[in-house]
N, C-alpha and C positions, 0 to 999 in steps of 0.2 A: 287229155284228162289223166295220163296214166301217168304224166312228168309228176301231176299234183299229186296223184296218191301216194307214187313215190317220194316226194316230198314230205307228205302227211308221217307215210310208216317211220320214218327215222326217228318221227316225235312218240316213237310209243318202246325206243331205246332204252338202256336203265340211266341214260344221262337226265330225263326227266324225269318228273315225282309221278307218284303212284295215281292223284288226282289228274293231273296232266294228262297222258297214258288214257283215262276212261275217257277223258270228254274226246281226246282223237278217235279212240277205238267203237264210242256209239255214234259219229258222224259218216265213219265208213260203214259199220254195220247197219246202217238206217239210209247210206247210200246218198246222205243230205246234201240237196243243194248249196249250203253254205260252208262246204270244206272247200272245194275253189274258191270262193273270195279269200278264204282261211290261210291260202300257200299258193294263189297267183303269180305271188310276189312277195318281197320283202317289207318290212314298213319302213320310210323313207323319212330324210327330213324335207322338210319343205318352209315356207316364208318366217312357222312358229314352231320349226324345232321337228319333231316327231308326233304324230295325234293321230289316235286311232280307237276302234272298239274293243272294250276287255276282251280277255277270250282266249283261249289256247291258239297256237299258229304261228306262223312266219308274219301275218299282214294283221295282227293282233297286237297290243297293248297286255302284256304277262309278264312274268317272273323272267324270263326269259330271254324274250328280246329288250328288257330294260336291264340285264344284266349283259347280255352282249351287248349293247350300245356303251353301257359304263365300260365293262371288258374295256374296250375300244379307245374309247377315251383314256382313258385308265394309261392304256398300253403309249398312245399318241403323248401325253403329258409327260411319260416318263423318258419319251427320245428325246422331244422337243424343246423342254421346260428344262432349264438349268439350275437348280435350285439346291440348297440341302435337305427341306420338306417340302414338298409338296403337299397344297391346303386347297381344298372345296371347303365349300358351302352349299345346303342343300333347303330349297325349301318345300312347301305342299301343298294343295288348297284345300277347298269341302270333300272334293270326288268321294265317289266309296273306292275302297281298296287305297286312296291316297297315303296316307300315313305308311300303309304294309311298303305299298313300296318305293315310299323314301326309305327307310330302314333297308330295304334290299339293296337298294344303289349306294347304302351309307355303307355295308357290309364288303359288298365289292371293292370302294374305292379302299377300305380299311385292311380288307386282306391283297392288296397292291402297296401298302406300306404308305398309302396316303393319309395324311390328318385331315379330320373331316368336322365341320360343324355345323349339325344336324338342330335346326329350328326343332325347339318343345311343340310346336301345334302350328296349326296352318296361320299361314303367311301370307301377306299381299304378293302378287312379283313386284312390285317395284322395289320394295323392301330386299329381298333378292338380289337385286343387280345394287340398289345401295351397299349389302352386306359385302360383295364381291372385294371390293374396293376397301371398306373398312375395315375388313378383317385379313386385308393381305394377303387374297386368295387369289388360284392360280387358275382355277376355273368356278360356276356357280350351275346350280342344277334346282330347276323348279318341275315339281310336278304338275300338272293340271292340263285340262283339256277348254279352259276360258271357257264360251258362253255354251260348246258342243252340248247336243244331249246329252240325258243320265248315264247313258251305257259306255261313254268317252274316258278316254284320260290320253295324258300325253307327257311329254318330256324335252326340257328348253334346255339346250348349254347354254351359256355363259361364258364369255372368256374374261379375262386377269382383268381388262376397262370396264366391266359392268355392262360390256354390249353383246349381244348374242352373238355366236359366231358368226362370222363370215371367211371369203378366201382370204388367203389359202388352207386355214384351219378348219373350216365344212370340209373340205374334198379330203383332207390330210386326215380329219376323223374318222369319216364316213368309209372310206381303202381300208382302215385301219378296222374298223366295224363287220364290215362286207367282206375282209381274209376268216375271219375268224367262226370257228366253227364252237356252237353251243357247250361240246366238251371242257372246251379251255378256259372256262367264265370260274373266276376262283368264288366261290359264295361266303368261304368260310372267314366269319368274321374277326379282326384285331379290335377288340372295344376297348382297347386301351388307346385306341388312336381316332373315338368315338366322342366329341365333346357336346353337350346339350345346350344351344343357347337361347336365349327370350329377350328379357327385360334390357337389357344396357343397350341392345344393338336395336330394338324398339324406339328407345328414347332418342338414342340418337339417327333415327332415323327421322321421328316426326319434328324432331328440333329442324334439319336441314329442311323438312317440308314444309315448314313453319316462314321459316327463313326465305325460302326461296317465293311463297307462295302469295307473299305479303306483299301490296301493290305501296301502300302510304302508311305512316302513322295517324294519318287526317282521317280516316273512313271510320263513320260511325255502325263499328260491325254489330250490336246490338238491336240497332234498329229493322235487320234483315231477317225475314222469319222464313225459315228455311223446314224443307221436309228432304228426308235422307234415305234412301232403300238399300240396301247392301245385296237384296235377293239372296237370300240364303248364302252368302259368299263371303269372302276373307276380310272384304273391307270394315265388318265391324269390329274387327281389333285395332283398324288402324285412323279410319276415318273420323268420326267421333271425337277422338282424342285432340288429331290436328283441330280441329276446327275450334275443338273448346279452346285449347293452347294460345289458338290464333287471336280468339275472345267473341267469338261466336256464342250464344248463348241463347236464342232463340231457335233451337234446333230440336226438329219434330221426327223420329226414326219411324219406319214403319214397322209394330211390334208383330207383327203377321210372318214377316217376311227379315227378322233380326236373325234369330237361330240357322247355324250354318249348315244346309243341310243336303247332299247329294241326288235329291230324287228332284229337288226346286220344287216343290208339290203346291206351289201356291201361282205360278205360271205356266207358260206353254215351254217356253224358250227363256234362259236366265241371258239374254241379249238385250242392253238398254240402246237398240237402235231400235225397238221395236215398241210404238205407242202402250201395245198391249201389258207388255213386261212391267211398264212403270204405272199402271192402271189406280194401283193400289194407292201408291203415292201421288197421283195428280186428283185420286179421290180426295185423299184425306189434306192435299194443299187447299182443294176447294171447300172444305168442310171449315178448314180454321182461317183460311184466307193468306195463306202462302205465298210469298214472294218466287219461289225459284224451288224446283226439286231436282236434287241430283242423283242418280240410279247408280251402281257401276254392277260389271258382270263379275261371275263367279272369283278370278283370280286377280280382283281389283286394278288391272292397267288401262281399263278404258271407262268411261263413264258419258252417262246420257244425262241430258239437263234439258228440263220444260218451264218456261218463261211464260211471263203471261206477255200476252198479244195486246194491239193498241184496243179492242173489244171488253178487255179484263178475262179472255178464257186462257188457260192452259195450253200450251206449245210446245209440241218436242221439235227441240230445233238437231238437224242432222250434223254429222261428225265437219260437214266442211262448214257450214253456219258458226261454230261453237269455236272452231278454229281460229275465222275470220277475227270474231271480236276478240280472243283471248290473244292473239299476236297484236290485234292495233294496242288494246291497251299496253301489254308490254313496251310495246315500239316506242307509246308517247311518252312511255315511265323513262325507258333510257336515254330517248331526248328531254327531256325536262330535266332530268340528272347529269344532261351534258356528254355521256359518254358511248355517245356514236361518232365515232372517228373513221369510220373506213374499214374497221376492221373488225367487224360483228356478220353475223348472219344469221338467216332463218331457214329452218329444216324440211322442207315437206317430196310428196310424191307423185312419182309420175301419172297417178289417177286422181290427184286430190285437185281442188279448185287450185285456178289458175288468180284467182281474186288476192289470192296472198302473197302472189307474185307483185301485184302490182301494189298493194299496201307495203311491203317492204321496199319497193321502188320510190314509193312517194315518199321513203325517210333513206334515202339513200343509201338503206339494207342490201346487199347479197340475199338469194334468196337460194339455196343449193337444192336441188331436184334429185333425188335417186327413185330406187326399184321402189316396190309395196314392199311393207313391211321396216319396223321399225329400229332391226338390226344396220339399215343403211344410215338411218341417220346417224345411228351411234357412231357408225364407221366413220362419217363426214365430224365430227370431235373429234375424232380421236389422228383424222386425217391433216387435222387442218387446227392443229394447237396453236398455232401464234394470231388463230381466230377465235373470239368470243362469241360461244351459241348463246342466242338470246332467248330461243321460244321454237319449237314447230310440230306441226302434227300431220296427222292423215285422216284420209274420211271416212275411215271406219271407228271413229268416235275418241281415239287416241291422242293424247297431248304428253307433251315433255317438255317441263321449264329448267330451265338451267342445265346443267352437266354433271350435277351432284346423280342421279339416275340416267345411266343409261338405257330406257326403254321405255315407252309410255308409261304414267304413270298418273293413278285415278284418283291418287291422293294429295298429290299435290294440285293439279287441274283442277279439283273440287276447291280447294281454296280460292286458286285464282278465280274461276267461274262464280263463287261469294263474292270476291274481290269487285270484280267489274259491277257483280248486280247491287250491292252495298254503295258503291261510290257513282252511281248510277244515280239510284233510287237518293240516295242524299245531295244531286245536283238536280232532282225534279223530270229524271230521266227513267229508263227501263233497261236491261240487257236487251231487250229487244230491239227498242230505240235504238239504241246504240248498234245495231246489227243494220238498222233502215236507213240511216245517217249515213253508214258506210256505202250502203249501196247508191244510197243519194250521190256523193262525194262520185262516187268510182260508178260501176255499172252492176243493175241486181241478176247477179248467177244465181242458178235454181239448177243444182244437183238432182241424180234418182239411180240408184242401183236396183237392180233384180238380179237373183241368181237363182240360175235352174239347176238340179238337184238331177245327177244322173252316176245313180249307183253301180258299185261291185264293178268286173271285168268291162262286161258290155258297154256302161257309159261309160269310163275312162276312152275308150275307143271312141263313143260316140261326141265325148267333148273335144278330142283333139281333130277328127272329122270335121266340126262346127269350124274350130280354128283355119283349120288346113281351110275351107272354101273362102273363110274373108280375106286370107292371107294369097291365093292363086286367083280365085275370081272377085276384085277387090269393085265394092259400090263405087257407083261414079258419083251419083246426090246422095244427100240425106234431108228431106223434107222441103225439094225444090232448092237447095242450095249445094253448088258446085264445091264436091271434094278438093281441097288442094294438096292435103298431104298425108300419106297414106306411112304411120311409123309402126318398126315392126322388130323388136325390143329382141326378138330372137335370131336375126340375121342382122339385128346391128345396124338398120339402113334406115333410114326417113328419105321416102318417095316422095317429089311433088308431084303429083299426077298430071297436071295440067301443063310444066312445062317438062317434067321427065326426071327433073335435076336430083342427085342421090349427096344424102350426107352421112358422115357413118356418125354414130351414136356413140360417146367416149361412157357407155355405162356396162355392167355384166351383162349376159345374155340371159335373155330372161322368155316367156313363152307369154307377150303381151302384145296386142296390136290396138294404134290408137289409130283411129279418125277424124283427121279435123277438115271443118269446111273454112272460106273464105270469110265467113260472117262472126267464124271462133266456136259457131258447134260443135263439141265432140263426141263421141260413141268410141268408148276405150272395152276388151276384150281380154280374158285372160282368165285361165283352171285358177279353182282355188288351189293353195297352197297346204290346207288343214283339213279341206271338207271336199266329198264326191258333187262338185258344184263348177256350173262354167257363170263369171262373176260378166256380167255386161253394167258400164259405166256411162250417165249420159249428162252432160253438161249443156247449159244454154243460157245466153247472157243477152241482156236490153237494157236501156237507158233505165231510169227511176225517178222524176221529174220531183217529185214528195213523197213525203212518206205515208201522206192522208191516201195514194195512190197506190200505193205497195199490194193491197189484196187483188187487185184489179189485173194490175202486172203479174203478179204472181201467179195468178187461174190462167193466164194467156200461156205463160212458160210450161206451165203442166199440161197444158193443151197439148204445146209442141212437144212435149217430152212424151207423150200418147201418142201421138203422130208417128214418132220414132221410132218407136216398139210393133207397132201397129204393121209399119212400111216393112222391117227387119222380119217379121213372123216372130216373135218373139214372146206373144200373150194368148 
């Protein structure tokens, strides 16, 4: 305790403001429990960048550490980046305090002799890692904490491709970040090297979305009556737009939940994996009799979509359901168009279904595998340019069509997601249909996450605890069926258990361990990346004989996915 207090007193130096200074000074004098969470540690980045609680501290989201993390960058851009200016792009979401501190980060990069240009008002990210690329910039910077609590924010790099960093430019930042002590953060602003921008890089951004997101000219998109929620979040500057653009025009917003607002005072959690989040909207679908609702969170890159079911009710279908159908369509657009050659592929991750594996097999797609998070896939463009990315996502609700954005993106996916249900619905079909047909074709997987919530010092300990045991005392079954390979993304090795045999893993090292049985059940493991949370993943897959059969089969799979949980001590 006495490292931390030491820690604490430095923040009450004349390097920080007067504000600053009290809130450390009434956390020691009041002796608060929450000054150790406060200077533990530092805040890190992890899968989305940097995320964490407002607050004065080292392990806080403040003026502070978003200016030494710029500092950092800052410094890292000017060794490494050959250039004669150097150019960001900065954008922002709802957050409170958002705006204040993009202008801090804008100020930093500006008294570094960087040109910077600073979005007029919040921004989707995808628009973000669009701007990267269009406006010839040499990094891009988003604020936002996505679907986290009200009291969150956070902070994305971007590099020169539109794709969040990765190595060697994480580590090379991050050294660069972790030398530098709070003195050395220059604040003081050059607003001559401060540009505002909105409208042109808007437009051109929902044209490439337009563009990209459009399946035929054959689809009758009028006929699709769609309901929209943005949840208090960026997507209504952007979403909206596309859709009309696209010729949508039967489009229902939810007026409750339109205004952009950082408290979300109309839900629990602004998270469209969660039934509850889009409540509002699958009301008001069942009220005017809605084809499809599309939700997205706070910082527009991910979005939720509820279909109706073969009964005529309401459906949130989850991030790998929504995946499945938005890559087959793709898949069958660019065979129909002739150009699958050998040399395309599809994007997804090592938690996401395995079912999009095999749909990119049955059109003779590559299908490339990385870590969580959807800096890898970026990396896999930008790795692999004499390949054409056709489509891929992950099952945390995330999609990315084409390469025009590198990073999921809830505005484009919203289109295509119309796209499918429109030329669906005009061939006497359903998105849902079309989700049942697949499983028909192939075998029906039935996804389920839970994530346990294990706050401040003590759980960080006790979720790597949880890890360490499945990782040295590893299950031999899971629900009567024999383990066979036991992969473990941090030492790099995939076990088979059964006959011993070790393969090493050509991916980063990462702190994930998967489970798979003989039969292809898995139970995959791994800390979140953004939240005090240890993420458990459970996959399980059967035949599908019809689709009139699907509710039948599907209450057997959630059976066995309870079964799992159940076995594990995990509920």
């Amino acid at each position: 305790m006495s490292e931390i207090l030491d820690k604490a007193k430095k923040w009450l130096s004349a390097t920080f403001d007067t504000e600053t200074q009290q809130e450390i000074q009434q956390l020691i004098k009041t002796d608060s429990p929450d000054l150790a969470d406060r200077f533990y540690k530092d805040m890190e980045f992890g899968t989305g960048g940097m995320r964490g609680i407002m607050g004065a501290g080292t392990n806080r989201i403040n003026k502070y550490t978003l200016g030494r993390a710029t500092q950092g960058l800052s410094n890292y851009l000017i060794d490494n980046v050959q250039t004669t200016q150097l150019k960001v792009v900065i954008a922002y979401d709802c957050r409170h305090n958002s705006k204040k501190f993009a202008k801090i980060v804008a100020d930093v990069f500006s008294a570094n002799n960087i040109k910077v240009f600073l979005f007029e008002d919040l921004r989707a990210t995808p628009e973000l890692s669009f701007a990267v690329r269009h406006l010839g910039c040499d990094a891009g910077i988003v604020l936002t904490a996505s679907h986290n609590p009200p009291e969150y924010n956070g902070y994305k790099v971007y590099w020169e491709d539109g794709g969040q960093i990765v190595p060697p430019h994480d580590s090379g930042i991050i050294n660069n970040v972790n030398s530098l002590d709070f003195s050395e953060i220059k604040f003081e602003a050059n607003e001559n090297l401060i540009e505002v921008i909105g409208k042109e890089v808007d437009d051109a951004f929902i044209d490439a979305s337009v563009k990209n997101g459009k399946l035929s000219n054959k689809i009758d998109r009028k006929n699709l009556k769609i309901v929209f929620t943005s949840l208090h979040g960026t997507s209504i500057v952007s979403v909206p737009d596309a859709l009309e653009k696209a010729g949508y025009t039967d489009v229902h917003i939810v007026e409750e939940q339109r205004a952009p607002n950082g408290d979300f005072p109309t839900v629990k959690s602004p998270n469209p994996e969660e039934p509850e989040a889009l409540k509002m909207a699958t009301d008001l679908a069942n009220k005017i009799g809605a084809d499809i609702v599309i939700g997205t969170d706070p910082d527009c890159d991910r979005l939720g979509v509820a279909v109706r079911d073969l009964d005529g009710n309401m459906k949130l279908m989850n991030g790998n359901q929504t995946m499945v159908v938005m890559t087959e369509f793709l898949l069958r657009k660019w065979k129909e168009e002739g150009k699958i050659n050998g040399k395309q592929f599809i994007g997804s991750t090592i938690v996401s279904t395995e079912l999009v594996n095999e749909l990119a097999e049955n059109f003779s797609v590559e299908t490339k595998v990385g870590l969580t998070g959807f800096k890898w896939i970026a990396k896999m463009v930008r790795d692999f340019p004499e390949l054409d990315f056709i489509g891929g996502g992950e099952e945390s609700f995330g999609y990315m069509v084409g390469d025009f954005v590198r990073d999921k993106d809830a505005v484009t996916a919203t289109l295509l997601a119309c796209e499918v249900a429109a030329l669906a619905k005009q061939n006497g079909s359903s998105f849902y249909e079309e989700l049942l047909a697949i499983y028909v074709r192939n075998n029906f997987y039935k996804e389920h996450l839970i994530s346990i919530t294990k706050k401040g010092m003590d759980g960080a300990a006790e979720i790597q605890q949880m890890l360490s045991d499945m990782r040295n005392n590893p299950l031999t079954e899971i629900d009567g069926e024999k383990i066979e390979t036991l992969t473990d993304y941090d030492s790099s090795i995939q076990k088979n258990l059964i006959t011993g045999k070790e393969t090493k893993i050509d991916l980063p090292k990462s702190n994930v361990l998967i489970y798979q049985t003989e039969k292809g059940t898995r139970v995959a493991a791994r800390p979140s990346g953004t939240e005090p949370k240890i993420k458990f993943y459970f996959s399980v897959n059967t035949s599908l004989d019809t689709k009139e059969n699907a509710e039948k089969v599907e209450a057997a799979l959630d059976a066995k996915i309870q079964r799992i949980i159940k076995e594990m001590k995990l509920n």
